[in-house]
N, CA, C and O atoms as a GROMACS GRO file, in nm:
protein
  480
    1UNK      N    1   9.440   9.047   5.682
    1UNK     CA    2   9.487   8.927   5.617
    1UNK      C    3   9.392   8.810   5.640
    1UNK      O    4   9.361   8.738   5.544
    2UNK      N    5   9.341   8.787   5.769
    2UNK     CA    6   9.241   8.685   5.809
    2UNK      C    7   9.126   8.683   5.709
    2UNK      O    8   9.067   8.586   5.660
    3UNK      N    9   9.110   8.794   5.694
    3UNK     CA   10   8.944   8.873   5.602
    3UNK      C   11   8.939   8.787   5.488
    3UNK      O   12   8.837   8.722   5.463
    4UNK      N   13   9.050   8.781   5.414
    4UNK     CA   14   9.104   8.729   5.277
    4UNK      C   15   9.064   8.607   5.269
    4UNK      O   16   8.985   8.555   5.190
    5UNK      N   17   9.144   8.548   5.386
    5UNK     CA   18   9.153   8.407   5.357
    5UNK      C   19   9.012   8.339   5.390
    5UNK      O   20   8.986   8.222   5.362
    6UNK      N   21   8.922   8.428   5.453
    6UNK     CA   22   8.790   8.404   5.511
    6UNK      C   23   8.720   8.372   5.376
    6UNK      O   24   8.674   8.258   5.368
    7UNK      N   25   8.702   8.463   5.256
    7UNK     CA   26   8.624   8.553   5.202
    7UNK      C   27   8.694   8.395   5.067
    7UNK      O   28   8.610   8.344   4.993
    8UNK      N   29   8.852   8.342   5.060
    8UNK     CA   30   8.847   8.259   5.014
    8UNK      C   31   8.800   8.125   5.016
    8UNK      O   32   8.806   8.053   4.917
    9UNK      N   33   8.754   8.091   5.123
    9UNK     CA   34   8.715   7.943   5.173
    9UNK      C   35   8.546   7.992   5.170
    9UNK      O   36   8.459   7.907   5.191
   10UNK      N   37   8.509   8.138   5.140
   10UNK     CA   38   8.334   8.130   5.108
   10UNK      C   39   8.303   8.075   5.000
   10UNK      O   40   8.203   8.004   4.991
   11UNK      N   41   8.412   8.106   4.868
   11UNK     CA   42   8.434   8.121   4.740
   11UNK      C   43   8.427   7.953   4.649
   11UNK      O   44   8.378   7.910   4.545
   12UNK      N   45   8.519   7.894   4.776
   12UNK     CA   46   8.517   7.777   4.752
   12UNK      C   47   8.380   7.659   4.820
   12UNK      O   48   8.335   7.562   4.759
   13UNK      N   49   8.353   7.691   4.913
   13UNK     CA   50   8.210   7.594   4.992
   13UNK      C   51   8.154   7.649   4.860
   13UNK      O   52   8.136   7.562   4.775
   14UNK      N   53   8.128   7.752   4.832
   14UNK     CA   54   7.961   7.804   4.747
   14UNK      C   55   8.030   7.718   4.568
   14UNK      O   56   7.947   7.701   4.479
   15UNK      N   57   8.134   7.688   4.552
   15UNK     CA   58   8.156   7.678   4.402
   15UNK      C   59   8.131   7.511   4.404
   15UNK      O   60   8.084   7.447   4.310
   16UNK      N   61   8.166   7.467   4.507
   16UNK     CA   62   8.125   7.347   4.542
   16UNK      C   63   7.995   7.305   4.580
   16UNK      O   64   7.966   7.185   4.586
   17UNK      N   65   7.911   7.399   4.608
   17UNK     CA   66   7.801   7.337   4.636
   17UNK      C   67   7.702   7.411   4.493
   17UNK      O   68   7.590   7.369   4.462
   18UNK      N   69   7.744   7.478   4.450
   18UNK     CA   70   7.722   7.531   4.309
   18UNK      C   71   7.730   7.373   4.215
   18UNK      O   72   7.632   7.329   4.154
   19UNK      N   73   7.843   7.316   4.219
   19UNK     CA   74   7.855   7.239   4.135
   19UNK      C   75   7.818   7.076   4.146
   19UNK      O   76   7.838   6.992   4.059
   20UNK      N   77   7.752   7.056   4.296
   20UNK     CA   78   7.701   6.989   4.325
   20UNK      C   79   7.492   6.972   4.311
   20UNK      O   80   7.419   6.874   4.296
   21UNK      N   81   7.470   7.084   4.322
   21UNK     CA   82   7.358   7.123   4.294
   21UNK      C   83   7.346   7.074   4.116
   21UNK      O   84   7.261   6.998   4.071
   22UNK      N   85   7.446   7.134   4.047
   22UNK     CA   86   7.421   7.090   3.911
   22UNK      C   87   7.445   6.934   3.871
   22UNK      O   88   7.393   6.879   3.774
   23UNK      N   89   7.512   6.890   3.941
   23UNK     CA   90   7.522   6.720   3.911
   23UNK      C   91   7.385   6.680   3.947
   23UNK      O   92   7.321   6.623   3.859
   24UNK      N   93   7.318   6.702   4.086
   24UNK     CA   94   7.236   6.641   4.120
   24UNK      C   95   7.081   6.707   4.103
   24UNK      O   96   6.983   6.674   4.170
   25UNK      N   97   7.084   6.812   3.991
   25UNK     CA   98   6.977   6.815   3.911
   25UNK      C   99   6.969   6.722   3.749
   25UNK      O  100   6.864   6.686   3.695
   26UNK      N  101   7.118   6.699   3.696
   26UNK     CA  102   7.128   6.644   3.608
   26UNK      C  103   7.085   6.473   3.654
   26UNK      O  104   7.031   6.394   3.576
   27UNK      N  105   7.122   6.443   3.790
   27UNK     CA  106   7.023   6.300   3.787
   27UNK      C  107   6.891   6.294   3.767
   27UNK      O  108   6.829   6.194   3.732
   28UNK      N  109   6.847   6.400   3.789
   28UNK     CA  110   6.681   6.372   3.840
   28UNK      C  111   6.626   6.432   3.607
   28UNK      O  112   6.558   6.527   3.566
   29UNK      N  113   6.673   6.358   3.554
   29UNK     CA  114   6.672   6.387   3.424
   29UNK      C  115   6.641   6.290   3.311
   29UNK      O  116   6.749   6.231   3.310
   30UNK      N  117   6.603   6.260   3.261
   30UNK     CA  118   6.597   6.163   3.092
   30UNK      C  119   6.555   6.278   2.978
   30UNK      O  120   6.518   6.395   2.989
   31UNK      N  121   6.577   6.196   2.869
   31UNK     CA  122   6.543   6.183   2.757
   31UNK      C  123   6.457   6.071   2.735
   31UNK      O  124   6.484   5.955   2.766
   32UNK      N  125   6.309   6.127   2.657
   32UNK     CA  126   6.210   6.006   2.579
   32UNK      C  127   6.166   6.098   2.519
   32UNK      O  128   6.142   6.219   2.525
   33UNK      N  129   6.155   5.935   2.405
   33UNK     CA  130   6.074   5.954   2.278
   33UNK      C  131   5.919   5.963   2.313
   33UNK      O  132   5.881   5.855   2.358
   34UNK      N  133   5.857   6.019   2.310
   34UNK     CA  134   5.682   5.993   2.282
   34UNK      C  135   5.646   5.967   2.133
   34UNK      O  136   5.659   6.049   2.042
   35UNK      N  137   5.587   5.815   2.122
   35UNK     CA  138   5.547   5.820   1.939
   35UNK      C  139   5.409   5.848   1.965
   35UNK      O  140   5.379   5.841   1.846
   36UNK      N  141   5.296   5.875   2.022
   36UNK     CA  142   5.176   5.915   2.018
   36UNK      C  143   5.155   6.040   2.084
   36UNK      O  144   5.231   6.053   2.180
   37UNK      N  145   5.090   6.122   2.069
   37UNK     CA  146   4.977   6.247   2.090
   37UNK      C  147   4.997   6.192   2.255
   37UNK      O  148   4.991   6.069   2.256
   38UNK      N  149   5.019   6.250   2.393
   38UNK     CA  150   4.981   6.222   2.502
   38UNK      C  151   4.922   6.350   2.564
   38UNK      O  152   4.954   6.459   2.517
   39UNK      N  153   4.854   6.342   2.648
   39UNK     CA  154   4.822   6.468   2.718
   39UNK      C  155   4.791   6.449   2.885
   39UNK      O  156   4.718   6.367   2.940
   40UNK      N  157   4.874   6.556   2.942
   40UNK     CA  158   4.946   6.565   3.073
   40UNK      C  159   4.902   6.698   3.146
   40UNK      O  160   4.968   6.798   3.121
   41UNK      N  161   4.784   6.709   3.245
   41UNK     CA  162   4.750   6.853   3.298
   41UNK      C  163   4.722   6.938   3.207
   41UNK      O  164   4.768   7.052   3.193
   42UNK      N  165   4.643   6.881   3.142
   42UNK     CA  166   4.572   7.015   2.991
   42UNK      C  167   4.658   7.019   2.887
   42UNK      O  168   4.635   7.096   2.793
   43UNK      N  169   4.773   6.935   2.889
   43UNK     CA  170   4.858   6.998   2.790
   43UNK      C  171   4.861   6.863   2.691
   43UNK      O  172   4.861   6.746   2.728
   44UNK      N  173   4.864   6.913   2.563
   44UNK     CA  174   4.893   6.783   2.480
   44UNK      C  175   5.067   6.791   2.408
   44UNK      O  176   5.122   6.890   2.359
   45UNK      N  177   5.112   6.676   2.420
   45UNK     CA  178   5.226   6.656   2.378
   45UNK      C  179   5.248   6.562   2.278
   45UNK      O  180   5.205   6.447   2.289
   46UNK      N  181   5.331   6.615   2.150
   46UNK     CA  182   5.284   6.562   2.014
   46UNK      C  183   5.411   6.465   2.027
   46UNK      O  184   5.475   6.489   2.129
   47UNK      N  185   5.465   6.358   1.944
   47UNK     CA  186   5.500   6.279   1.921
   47UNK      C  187   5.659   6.352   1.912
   47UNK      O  188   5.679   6.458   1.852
   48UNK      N  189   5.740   6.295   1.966
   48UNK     CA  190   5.908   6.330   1.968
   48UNK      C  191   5.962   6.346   2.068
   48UNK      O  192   5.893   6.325   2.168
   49UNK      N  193   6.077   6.382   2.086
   49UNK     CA  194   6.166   6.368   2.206
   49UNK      C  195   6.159   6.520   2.304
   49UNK      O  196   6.152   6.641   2.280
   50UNK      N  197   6.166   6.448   2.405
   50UNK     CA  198   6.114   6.537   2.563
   50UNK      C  199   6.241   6.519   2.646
   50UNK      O  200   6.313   6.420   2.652
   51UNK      N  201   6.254   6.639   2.710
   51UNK     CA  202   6.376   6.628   2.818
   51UNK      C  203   6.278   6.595   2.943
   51UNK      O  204   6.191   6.680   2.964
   52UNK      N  205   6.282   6.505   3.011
   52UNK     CA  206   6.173   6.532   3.130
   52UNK      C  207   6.236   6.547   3.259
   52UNK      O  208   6.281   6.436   3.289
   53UNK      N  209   6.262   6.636   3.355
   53UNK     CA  210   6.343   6.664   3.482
   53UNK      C  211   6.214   6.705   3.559
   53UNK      O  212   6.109   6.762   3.529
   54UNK      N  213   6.288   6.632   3.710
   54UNK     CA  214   6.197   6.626   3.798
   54UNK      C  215   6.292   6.640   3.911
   54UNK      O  216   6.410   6.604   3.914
   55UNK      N  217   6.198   6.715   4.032
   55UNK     CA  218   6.252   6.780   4.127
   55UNK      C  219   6.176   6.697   4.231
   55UNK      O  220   6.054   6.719   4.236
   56UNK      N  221   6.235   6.590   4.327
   56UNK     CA  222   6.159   6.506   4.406
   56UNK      C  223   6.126   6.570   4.549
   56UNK      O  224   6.218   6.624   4.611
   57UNK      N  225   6.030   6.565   4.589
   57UNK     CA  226   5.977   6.609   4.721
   57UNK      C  227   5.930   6.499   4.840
   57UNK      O  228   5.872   6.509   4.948
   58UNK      N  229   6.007   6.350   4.734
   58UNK     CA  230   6.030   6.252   4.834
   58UNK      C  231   5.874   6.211   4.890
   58UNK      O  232   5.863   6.241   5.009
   59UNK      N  233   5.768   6.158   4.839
   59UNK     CA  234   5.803   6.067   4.721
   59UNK      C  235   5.772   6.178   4.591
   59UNK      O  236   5.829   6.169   4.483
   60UNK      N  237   5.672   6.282   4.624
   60UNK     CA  238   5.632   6.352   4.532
   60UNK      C  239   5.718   6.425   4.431
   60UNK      O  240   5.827   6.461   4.475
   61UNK      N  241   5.689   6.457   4.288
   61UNK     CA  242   5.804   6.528   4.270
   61UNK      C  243   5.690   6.629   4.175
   61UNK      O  244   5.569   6.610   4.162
   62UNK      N  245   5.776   6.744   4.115
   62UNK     CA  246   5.727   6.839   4.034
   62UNK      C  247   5.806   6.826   3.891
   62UNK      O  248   5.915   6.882   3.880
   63UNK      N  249   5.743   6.743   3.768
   63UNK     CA  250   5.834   6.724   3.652
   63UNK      C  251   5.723   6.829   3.565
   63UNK      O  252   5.610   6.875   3.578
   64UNK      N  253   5.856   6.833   3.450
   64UNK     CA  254   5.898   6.951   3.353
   64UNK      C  255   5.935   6.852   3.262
   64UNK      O  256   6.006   6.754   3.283
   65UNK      N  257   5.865   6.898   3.133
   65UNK     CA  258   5.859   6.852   3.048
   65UNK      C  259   5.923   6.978   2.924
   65UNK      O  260   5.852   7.073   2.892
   66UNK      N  261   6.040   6.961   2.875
   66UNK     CA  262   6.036   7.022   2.736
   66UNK      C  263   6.100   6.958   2.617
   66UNK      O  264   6.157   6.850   2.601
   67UNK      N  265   6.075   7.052   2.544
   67UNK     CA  266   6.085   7.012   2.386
   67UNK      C  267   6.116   7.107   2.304
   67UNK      O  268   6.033   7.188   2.264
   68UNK      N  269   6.282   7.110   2.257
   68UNK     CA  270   6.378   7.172   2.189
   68UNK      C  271   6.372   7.323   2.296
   68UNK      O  272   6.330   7.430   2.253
   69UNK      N  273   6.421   7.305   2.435
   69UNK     CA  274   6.439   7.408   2.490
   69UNK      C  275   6.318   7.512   2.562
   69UNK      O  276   6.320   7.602   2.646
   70UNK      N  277   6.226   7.452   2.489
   70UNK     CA  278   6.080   7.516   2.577
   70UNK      C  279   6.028   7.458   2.663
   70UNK      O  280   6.030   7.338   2.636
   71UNK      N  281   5.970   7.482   2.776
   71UNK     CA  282   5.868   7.416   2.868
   71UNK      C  283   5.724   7.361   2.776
   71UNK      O  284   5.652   7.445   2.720
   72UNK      N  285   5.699   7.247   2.771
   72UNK     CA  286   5.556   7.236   2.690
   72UNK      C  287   5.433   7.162   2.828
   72UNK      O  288   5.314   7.146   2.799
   73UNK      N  289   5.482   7.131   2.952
   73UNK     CA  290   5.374   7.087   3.040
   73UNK      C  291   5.418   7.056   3.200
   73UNK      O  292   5.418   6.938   3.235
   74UNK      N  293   5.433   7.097   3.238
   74UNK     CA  294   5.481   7.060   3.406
   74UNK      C  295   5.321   7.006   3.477
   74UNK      O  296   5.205   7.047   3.466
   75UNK      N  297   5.374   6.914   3.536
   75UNK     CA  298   5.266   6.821   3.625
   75UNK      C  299   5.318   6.789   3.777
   75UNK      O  300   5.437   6.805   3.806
   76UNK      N  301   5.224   6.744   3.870
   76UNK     CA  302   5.298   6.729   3.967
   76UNK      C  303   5.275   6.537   3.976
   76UNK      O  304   5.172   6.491   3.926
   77UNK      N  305   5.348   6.469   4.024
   77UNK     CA  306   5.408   6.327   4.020
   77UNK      C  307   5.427   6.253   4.151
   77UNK      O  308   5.423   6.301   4.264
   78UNK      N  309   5.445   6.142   4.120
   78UNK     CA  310   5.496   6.057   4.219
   78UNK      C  311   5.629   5.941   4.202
   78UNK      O  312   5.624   5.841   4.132
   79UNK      N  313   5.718   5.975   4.267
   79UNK     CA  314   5.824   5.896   4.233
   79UNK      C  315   5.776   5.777   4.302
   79UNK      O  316   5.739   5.793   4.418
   80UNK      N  317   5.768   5.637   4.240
   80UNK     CA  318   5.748   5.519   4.292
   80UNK      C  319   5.858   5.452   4.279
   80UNK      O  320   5.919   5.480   4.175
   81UNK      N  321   5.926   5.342   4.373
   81UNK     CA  322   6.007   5.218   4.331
   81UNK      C  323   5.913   5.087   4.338
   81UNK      O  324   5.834   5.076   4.431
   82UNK      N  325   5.923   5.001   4.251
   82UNK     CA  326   5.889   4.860   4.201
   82UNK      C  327   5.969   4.746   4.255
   82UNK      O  328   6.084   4.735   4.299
   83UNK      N  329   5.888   4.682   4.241
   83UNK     CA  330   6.012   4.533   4.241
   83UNK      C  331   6.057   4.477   4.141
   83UNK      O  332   6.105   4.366   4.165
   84UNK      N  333   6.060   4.523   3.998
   84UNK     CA  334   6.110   4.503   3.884
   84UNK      C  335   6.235   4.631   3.827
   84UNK      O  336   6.238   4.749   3.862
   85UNK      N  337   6.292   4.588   3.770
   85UNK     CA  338   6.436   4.679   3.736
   85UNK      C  339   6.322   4.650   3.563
   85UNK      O  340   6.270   4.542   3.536
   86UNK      N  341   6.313   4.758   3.488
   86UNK     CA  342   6.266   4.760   3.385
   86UNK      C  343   6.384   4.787   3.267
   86UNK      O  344   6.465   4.877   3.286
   87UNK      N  345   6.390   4.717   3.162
   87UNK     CA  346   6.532   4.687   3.055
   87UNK      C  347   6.486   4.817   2.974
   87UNK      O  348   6.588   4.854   2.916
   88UNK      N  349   6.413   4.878   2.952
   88UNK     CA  350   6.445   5.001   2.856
   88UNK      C  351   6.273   5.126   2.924
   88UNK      O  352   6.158   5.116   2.966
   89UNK      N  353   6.404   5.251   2.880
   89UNK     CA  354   6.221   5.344   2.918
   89UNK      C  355   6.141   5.298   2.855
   89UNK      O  356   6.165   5.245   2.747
   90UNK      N  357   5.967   5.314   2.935
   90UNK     CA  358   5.867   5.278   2.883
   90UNK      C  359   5.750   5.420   2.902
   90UNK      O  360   5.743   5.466   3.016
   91UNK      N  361   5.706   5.453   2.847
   91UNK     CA  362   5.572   5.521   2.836
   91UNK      C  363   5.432   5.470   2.829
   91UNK      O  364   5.382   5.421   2.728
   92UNK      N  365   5.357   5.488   2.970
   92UNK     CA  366   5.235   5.418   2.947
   92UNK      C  367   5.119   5.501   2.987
   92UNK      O  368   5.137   5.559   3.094
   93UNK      N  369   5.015   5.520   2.934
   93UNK     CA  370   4.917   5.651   2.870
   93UNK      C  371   4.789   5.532   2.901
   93UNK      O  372   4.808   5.410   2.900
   94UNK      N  373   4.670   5.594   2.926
   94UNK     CA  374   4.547   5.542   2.902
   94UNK      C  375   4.478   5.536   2.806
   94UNK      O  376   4.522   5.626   2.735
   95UNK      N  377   4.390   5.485   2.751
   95UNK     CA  378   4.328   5.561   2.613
   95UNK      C  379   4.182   5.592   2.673
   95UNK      O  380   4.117   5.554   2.770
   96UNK      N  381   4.166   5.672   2.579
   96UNK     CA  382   4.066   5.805   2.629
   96UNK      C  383   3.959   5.765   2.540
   96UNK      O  384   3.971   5.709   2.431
   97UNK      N  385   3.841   5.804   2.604
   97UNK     CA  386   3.692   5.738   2.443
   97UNK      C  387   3.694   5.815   2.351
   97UNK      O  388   3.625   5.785   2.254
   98UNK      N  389   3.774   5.946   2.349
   98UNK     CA  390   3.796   6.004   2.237
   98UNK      C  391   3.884   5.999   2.119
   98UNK      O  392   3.887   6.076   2.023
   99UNK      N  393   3.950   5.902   2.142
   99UNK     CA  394   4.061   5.842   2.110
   99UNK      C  395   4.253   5.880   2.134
   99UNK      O  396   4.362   5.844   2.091
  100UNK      N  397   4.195   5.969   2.225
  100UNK     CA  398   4.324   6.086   2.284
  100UNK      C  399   4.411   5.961   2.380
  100UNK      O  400   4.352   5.856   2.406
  101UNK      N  401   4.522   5.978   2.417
  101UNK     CA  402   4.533   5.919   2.541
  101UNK      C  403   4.589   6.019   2.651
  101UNK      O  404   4.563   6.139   2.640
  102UNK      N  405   4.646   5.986   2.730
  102UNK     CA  406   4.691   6.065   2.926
  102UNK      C  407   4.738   5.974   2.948
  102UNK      O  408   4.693   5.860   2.958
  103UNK      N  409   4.888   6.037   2.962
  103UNK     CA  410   4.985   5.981   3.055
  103UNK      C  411   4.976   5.936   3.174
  103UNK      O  412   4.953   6.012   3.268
  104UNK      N  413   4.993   5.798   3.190
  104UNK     CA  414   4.976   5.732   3.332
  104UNK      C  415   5.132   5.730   3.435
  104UNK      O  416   5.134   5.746   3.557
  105UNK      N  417   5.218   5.713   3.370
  105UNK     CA  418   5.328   5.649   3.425
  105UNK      C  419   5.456   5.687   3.351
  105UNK      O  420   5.407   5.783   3.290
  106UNK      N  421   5.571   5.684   3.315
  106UNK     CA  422   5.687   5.657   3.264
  106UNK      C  423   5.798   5.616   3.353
  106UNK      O  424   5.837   5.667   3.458
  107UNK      N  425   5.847   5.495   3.280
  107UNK     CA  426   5.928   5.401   3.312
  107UNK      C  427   6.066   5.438   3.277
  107UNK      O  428   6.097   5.491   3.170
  108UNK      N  429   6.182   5.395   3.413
  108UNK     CA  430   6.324   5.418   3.341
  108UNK      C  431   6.382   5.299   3.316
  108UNK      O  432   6.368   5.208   3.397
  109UNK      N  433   6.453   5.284   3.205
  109UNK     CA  434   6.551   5.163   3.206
  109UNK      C  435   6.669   5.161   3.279
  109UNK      O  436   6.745   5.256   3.297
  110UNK      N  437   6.680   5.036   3.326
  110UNK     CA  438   6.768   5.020   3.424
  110UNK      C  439   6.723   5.075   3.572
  110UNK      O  440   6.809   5.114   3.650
  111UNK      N  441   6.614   5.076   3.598
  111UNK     CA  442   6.589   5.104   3.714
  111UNK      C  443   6.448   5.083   3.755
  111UNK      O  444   6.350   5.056   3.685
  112UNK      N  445   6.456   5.099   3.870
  112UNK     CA  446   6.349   5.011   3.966
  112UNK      C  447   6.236   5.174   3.920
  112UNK      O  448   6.134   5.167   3.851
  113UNK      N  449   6.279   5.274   3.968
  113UNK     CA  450   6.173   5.401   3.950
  113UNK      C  451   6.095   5.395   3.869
  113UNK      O  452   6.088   5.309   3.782
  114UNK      N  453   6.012   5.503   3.887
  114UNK     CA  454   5.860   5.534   3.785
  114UNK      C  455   5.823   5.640   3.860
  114UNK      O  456   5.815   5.663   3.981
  115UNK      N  457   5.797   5.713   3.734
  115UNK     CA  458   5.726   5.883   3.790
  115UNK      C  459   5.539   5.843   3.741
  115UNK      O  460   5.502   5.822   3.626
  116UNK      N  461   5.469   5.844   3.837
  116UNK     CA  462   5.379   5.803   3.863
  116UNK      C  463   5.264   5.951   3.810
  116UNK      O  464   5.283   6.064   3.856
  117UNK      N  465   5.176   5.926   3.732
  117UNK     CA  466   5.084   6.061   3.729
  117UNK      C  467   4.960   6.065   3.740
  117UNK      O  468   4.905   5.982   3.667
  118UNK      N  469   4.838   6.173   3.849
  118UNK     CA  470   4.723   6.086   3.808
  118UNK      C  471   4.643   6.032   3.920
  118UNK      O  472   4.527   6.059   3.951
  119UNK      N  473   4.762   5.913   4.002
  119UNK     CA  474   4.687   5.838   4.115
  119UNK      C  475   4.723   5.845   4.276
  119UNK      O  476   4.745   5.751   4.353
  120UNK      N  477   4.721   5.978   4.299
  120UNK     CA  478   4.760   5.969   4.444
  120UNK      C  479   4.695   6.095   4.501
  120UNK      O  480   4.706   6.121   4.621
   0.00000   0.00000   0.00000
């Protein structure tokens, strides 16, 4: 009888930490638009909307980039905080002499963060 009730309270820690794991991958998450051509670790990324999730390694993180369900570029990052709270996402890219640009940075709205790419 003990066995049971053991084997129920495993059932429950793991569904709970199951479902905690999924909340707190869904933070580390946005949606952006890219309106220009960017390119990120060899990869070029054409103009439209990106899921971008990132897995922080405090400050570092490892983001994933896709588009309609595919992976199109994973890079490795830097989560920075600012002293500015920024009012809407921003995307900011270098321009290249070829006329290409590379992702420098992306900005969240409403928040102090920035996934940093590039300089560390």
């Amino acid at each position: 009888m003990k066995n049971k009730g053991f084997r129920g309270n495993i059932w429950v820690v793991l569904t709970i930490v199951l479902v905690a794991s999924l909340w707190a991958a869904a933070a580390s998450s946005r949606t952006l638009s890219f309106r220009t051509p960017v390119k990120l670790n060899g990869a070029e990324m054409t103009p439209g909307f990106y899921q971008v999730e990132w897995v922080s390694h405090s400050p570092e993180a490892t983001v994933t980039f896709r588009r309609n369900g595919q992976v199109v570029a994973t890079a490795a990052g830097k989560l920075v905080e600012r002293d500015t709270k920024y009012p809407a996402d921003a995307v900011v890219y270098s321009n290249n002499a070829d006329g290409s640009h590379t992702l420098k940075e992306l900005r969240f709205g409403g928040s102090k963060q920035v996934l940093v790419f590039g300089e560390f």
